[in-house]
C-alpha positions in Angstrom: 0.0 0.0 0.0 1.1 3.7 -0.8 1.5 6.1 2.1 1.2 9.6 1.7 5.4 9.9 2.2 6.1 7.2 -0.3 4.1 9.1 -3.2 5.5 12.5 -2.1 8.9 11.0 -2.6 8.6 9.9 -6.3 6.6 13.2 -6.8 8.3 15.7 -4.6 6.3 18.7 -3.9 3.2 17.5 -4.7 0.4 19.0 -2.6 -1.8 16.0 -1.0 -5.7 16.9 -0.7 -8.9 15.0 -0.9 -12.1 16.5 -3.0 -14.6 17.9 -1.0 -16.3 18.9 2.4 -17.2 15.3 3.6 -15.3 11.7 3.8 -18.0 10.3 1.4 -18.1 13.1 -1.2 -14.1 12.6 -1.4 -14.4 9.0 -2.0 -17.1 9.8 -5.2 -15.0 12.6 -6.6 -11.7 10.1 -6.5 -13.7 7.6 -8.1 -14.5 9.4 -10.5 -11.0 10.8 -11.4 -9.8 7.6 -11.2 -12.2 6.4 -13.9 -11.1 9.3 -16.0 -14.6 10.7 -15.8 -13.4 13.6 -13.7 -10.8 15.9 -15.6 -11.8 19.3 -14.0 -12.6 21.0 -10.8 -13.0 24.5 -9.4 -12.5 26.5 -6.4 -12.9 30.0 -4.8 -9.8 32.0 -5.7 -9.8 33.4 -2.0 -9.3 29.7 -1.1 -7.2 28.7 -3.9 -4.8 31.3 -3.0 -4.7 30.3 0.9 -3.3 27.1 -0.2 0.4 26.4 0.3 1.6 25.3 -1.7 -0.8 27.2 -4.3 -1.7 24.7 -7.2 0.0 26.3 -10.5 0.1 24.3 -14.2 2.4 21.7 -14.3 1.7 20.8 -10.6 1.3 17.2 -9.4 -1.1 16.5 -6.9 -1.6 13.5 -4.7 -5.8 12.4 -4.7 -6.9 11.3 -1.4 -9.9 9.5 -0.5 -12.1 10.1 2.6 -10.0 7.7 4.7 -7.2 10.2 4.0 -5.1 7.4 2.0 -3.5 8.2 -1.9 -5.4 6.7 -4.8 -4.3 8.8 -7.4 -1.7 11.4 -8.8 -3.1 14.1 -10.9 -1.5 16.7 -13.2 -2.7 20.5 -13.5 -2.8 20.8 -17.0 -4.6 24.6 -17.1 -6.0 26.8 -14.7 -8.2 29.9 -15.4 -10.5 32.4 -13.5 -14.3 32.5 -14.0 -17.2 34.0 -12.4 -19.4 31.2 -11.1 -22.1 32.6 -13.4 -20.0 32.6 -16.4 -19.4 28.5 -15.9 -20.4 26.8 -18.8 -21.8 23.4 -20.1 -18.5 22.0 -21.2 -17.0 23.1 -17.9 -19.9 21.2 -15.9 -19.8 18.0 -17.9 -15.6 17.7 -17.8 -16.1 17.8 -13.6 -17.8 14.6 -14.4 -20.5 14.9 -11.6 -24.2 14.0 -11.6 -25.9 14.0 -15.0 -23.2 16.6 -16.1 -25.4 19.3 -16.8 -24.8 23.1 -16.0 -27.6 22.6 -13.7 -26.8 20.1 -11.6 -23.5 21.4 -11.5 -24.8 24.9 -10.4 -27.4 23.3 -7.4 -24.3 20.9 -6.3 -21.6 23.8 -6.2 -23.9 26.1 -5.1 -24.9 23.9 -2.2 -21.0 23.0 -1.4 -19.5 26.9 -1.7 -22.5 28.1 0.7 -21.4 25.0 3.1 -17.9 27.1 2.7 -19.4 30.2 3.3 -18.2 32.1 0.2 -20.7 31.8 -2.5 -21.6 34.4 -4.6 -22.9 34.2 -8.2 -20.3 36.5 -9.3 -17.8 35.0 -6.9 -14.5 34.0 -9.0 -13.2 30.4 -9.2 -10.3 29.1 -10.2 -11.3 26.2 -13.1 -8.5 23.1 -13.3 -8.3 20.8 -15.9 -6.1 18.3 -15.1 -4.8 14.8 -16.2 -4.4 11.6 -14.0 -1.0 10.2 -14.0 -1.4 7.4 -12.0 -3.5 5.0 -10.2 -2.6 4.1 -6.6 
């Protein structure tokens, strides 16, 4: 089994973080990365700048799930600001959540970025595509 330190060492300083507010959610979302049907995400920029270190293209990033164990290494492959209310339909479906609509993306991210207390439909995000590298 990977640990967290074995990974880091064959991708040093890589960030390790799991998707999500919740042990379950992070499971889904890895799952979903690791079947290649997740290739994007998004976050507030205030948070997305709090982050050390802050996620930049090129990056590699150790996926954990909600037990807090590696599953996956992904790649930031391009990173761009939007307004929440400016995401669009290709942006929703590439998250790979849900039905993979704008809507459902819109109620789910809403729901989550109120949980954070920062939403706001003209609120900025930082939108990641990424690539996975490898399965854990």
């Amino acid at each position: 089994m990977n640990t967290t330190d074995s990974v880091k060492n064959r991708y040093p300083g890589a960030a390790a973080w799991s998707f999500g507010d919740n042990p379950d959610m992070a499971d889904e979302l890895a799952g979903l990365v690791i079947s290649q049907k997740k290739t994007a995400s998004c976050g507030s920029l205030a948070s997305c700048l709090a982050e050390d270190p802050a996620p930049r293209i090129g990056s590699y990033h150790i996926i954990l799930n909600g037990q807090q164990e590696p599953v996956c290494v992904i790649r930031m492959m391009s990173m761009r600001l939007v307004k929440f209310c400016d995401v669009d339909e290709a942006f929703a479906a590439k998250e790979g959540e849900g039905d993979l609509s704008l809507a459902y993306w819109r109620k789910e991210h809403q729901a989550f970025f109120t949980r954070e207390g920062s939403f706001a439909e003209d609120m900025e995000l930082v939108a990641e595509e990424f690539m996975l590298v490898e399965v854990l």
